[in-house]
N, C-alpha and C positions, 0 to 999 in steps of 0.2 A: 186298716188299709196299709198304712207304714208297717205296720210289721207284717205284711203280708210281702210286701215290696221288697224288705229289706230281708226275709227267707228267701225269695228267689234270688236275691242277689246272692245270697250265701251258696247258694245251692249251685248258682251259676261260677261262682270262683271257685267252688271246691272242685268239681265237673271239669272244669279249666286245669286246676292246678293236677289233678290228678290224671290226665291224660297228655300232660307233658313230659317229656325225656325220652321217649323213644325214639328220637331221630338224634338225639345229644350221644343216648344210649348205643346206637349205631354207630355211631362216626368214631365213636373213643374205645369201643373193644375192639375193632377190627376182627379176624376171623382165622384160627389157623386151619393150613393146609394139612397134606399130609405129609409125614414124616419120612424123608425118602432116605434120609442117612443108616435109618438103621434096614432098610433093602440095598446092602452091597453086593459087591461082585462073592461070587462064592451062595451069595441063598437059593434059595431050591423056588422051583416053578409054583410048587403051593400054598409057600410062605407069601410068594408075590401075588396069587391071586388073592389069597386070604386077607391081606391089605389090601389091595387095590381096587377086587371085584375081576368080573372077566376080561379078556381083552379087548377092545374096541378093532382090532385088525392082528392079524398075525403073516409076516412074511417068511417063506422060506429064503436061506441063504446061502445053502450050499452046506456039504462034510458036518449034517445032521445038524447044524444053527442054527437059530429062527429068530427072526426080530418080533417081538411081540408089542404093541403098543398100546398103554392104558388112558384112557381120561380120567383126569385128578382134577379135584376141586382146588385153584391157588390159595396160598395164605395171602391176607391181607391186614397190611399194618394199621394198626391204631393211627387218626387222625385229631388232634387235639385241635388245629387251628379250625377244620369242619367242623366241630363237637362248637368251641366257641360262639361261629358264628350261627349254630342252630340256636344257642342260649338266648344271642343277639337277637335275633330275628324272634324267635316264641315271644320276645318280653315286647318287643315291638310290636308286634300284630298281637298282643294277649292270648296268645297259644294257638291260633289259625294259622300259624305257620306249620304247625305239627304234623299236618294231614301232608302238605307236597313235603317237607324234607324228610318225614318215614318214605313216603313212596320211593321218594331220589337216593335214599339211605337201602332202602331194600333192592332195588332196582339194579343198582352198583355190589352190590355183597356178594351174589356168586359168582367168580370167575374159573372157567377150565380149561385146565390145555393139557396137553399131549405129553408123558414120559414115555420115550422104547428101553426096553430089556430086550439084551442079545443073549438068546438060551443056550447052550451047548448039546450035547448030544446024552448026558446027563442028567437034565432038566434041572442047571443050576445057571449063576447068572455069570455070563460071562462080560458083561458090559452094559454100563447105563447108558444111554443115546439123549440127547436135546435135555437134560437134566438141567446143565446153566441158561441157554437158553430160555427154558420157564420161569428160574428163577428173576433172569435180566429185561425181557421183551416182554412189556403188555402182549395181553390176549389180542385184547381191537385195537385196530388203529387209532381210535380217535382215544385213548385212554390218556391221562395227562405222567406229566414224568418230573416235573418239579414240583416243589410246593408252591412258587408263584404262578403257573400256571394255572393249580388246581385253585388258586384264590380266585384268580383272574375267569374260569370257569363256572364258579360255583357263583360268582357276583353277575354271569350273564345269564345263567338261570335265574336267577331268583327278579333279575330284572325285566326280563321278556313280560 
């Protein structure tokens, strides 16, 4: 009977132990986007699909233009102090943490927003549009923008 006790314990900490880091794993590679430096002024309309995918809208603009506009998936930086506090939290709850901070870890992972390409008459690019933009302004409003914010966020989650 003890050693039957003490295999399920076994079986239960392995089970445990191997089903933790996914949400540590999340929080610490972050995610990159797409590479918009190397689509400058001067590439050609099929170079930019061929990155990008089709357009989501295209406007005329007048003397053969067109604004074209793509949705891009953003990069997102590695968070160490998030990663931390998934550590904190799995050793606290014995890995029942794991299940909501995957969720809240995948949930937050893709973000997309809008680049325009100004095409010429050519089909070359003559202008990137909202490029800093993407780079500077969250997607959602409610997205955080310091790191004590995102402490002060991720501490009212895990509290509720």
């Amino acid at each position: 009977m003890i050693a039957k006790t003490w295999a399920m314990a076994l079986v239960a900490a392995y089970a445990l132990a191997a089903c933790t880091g996914c949400a540590v794993y999340l929080a610490g590679k972050g995610q990159p986007g797409k590479n918009l430096e190397a689509l400058g002024v001067g590439t050609s309309e099929q170079e930019v699909e061929r990155q990008l995918g089709t357009p989501s809208s295209i406007e005329p603009l007048g003397a053969g233009k067109r604004l074209s506009r793509y949705r891009i998936e953003l990069a997102k930086q590695p968070n160490y102090a998030r990663s931390a506090a998934h550590i904190l939290l799995d050793l606290l709850t014995y890995g029942i943490w794991e299940l909501p901070g995957s969720i809240y870890e995948l949930r937050s992972e893709h973000r997309k927003g809008e680049v325009g390409f100004v095409f010429g008459p050519d089909d070359q690019v003559l202008e990137i549009q909202d490029y800093q933009a993407i780079q500077v302004q969250p997607v959602r409003a409610d997205e955080l923008q310091t790191p004590n914010e995102q402490v002060m966020e991720f501490w009212n989650v895990v509290m509720k």
